[in-house]
N, C-alpha and C positions, 0 to 999 in steps of 0.2 A: 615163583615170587621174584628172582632176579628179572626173570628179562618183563616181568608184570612192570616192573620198576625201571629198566631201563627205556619199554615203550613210553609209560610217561614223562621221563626227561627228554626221551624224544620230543616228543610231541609240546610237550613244555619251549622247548629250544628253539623248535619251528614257529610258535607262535612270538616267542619274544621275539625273534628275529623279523617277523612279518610285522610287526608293530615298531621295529626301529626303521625297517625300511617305510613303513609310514611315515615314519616320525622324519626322516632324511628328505623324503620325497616331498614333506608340507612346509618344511624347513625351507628347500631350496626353493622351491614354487614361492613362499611368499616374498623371500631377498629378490628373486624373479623381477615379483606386482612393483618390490618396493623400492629396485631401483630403478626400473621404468617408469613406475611414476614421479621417481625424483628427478630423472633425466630429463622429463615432459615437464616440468616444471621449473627445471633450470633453464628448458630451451621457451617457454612461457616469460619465464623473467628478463631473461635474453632480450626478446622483441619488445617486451616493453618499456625498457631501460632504451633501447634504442630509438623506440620513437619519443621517449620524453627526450633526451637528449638532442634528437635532430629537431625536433618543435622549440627545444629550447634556443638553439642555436639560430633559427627562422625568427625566432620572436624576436634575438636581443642583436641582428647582424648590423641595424644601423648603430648600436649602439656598443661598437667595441671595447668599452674601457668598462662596463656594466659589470661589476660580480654578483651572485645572488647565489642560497641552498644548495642550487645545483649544481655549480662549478665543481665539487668536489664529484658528485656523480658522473659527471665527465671526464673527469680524470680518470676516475675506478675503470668509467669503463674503457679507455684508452687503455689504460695500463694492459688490460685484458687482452687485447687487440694485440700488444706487442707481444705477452707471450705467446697468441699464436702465431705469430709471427715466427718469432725465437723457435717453438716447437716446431717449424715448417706445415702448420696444420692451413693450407694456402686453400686447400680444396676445401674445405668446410664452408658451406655456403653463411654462416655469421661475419666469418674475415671479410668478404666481399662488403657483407654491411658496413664493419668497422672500415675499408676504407672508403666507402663514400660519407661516411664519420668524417675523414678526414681530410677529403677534397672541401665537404664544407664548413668547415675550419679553416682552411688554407682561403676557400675563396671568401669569406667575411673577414680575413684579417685577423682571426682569434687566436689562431695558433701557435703567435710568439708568445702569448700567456702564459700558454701550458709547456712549449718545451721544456722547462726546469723542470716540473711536476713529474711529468711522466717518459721526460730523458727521450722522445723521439725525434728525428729528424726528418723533416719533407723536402720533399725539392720544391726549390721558389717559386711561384708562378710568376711569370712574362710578365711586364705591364701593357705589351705591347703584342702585334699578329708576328709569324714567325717571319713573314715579306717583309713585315714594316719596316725593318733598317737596310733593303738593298736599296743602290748596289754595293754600302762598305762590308756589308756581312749580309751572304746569301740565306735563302730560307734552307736551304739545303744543309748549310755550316751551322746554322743554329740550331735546327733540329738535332744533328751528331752531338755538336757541343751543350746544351741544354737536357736534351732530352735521353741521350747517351754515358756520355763522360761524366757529366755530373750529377745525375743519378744512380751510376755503380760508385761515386764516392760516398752519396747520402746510405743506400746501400749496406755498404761496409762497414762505414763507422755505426751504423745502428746494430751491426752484427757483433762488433768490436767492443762495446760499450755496455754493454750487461754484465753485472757482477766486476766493474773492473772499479778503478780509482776516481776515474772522468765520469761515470754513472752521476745522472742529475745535473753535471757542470752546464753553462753555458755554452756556446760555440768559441765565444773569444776568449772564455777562462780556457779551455780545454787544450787552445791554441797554446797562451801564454807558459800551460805551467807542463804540457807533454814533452818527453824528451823525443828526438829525431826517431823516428817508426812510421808504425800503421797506423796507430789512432793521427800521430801529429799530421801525417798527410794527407789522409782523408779529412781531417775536421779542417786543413789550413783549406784544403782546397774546395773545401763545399762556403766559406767564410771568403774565400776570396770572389770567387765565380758567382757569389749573390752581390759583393759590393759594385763586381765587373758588370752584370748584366742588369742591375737597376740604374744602372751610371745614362743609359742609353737612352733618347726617342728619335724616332724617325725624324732626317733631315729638315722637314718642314715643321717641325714642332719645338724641337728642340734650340736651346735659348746658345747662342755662338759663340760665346767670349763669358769671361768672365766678371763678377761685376762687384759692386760695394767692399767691402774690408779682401776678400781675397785677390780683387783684382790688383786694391791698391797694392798690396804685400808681394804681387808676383811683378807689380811694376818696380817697388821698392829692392828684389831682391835679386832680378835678371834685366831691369831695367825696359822689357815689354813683353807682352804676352808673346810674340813674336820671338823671342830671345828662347824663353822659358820653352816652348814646344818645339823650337829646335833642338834642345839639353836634352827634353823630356824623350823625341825621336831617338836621337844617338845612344843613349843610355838602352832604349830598348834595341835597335837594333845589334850594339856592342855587347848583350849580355849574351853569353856562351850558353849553348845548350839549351832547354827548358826553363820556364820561370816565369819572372813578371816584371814591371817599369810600374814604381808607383811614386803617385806626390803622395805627402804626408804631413800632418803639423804636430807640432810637440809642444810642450806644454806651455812654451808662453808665445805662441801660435806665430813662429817662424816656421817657412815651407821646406821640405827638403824631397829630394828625388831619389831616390834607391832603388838598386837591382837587386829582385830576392830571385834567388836559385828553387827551383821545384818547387814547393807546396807551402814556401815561408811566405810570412806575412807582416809589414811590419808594425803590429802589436806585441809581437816579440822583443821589438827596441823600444816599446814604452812609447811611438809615435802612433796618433791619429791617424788612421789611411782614408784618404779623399776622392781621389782619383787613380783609377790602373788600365794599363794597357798589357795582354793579355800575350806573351811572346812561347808557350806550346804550341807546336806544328798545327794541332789538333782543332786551335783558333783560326786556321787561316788557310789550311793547305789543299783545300776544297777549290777557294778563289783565287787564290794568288801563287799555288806552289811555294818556292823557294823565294817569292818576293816580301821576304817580312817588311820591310821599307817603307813599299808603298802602301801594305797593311795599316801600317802604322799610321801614315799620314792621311790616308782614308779615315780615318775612324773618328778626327775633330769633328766630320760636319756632322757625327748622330751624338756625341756627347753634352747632355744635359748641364749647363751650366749652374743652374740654376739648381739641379740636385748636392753638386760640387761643393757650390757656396752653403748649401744646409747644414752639409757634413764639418765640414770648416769653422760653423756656427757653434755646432752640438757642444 
């Protein structure tokens, strides 16, 4: 009678057991179906969020100042973009999508919209070919310096800037309120190296003197445009080490010339910056070596007057 009775707990035990490992086996097979079909269906909404948003973007590029519905869709999904970003998920063929996301943003001009939204930084596009300003600056020089330098600052500060203070700021807020660092370096210097290379068009385009309320003001305060870019030269060649030669106006739109040291900029002093010339090696030492000088005095005949006067305006 005993062991009558412990073959049936046997056998009892074998069975339950066979039935939990069913039970274990139908358990995990369905988490299997169900998160492969959730997967399939996250990478479903994926593509399709991507093509509304780049159809969006096709629809409204002549018309940059447009909001509509979807502007926040495009934000979400930028935002996305940047965590994988942040999570270095670079091989994933979606990030590939997200940044032709973001080339065409950059090339319809949308993309100043959204920087606040979704806190990302791009590097500027040219307005110009990378020849178009020799011989003052080689294609050679602008390629390192554009395409180089200041995209491991854009870079950085997008690396810098998740979960910190500066998260969402602007570029010039970020500037104003950072103390001396990593974030203030890279944001001054991605903020100056856009105001430096939109300053530019090629010799034959670009407008050669300066004209209406800033001419007269630079006549009023150096007594000729002539006076003023020779101050404007010696300031830059005189300033020690890396940095910058910028004009600037302040609030009741007197001009003033200043040498910032490495990655300053002056909205720091509360001045409007107009015009810069560009005195890191990094700008020049392709064409000129050790001749910052003649760098220097090269670079009026690509300088856009006529952008100068806008900024002076604003």
């Amino acid at each position: 009678m005993y062991f009558l009775s412990l073959k049936l707990r046997f056998e009892d035990t074998l069975v339950r057991n066979n039935k939990e490992k069913w039970i274990f086996l139908w358990f995990f097979t369905h988490l299997f179906v169900s998160l492969s079909a959730k997967t399939m269906k996250q990478e479903e909404r994926w593509r399709r969020r991507y093509d509304e948003v780049k159809n969006f973007i096709e629809t409204n590029k002549r018309n940059p100042s447009k909001y509509a519905p979807e502007e926040r869709l495009m934000v979400n999904f930028l935002k996305r973009g940047r965590k994988m970003l942040n999570a270095g998920q670079l091989a994933d063929p979606r990030f590939t999508q997200f940044l032709e996301l973001l080339k065409l943003c950059n090339r319809y001009k949308r993309i100043n919209q959204w920087k606040s939204l979704y806190n990302m930084f791009t590097l500027v596009q040219l307005p110009y070919a990378m020849e178009a300003l020799e011989p003052a600056i080689s294609a050679q020089t602008l390629s390192f310096h554009h395409g180089k330098h200041l995209q491991a600052y854009v870079d950085n500060l997008n690396k810098l800037l998740p979960g910190s203070e500066y998260e969402g700021m602007a570029l010039e807020e970020i500037v104003r309120k950072a103390p001396a660092g990593p974030v203030f370096n890279n944001a001054g210097q991605i903020l100056n190296h856009e105001l430096y290379f939109t300053q530019f068009k090629p010799a034959g385009e670009a407008v050669q003197g300066p004209t209406g309320e800033l001419a007269a003001q630079i006549e009023k305060q150096w007594g000729s445009v002539e006076a003023f870019k020779a101050e404007f030269e010696a300031k830059g060649v005189g300033l020690f080490g890396s940095g910058w030669v910028w004009l600037s106006a302040d609030a009741d739109g007197s001009l003033v010339i200043t040498q910032e040291q490495g990655a300053s900029n002056p909205v720091v002093k509360g001045l409007k910056p107009l015009l810069t010339f560009d005195v890191w090696e990094h700008a020049y030492y392709l064409d000129y070596q050790n001749r910052r000088a003649a760098h220097l005095s090269a670079l009026w005949q690509i300088i856009d007057w006529n952008t100068i006067a806008a900024r002076y305006g604003r």
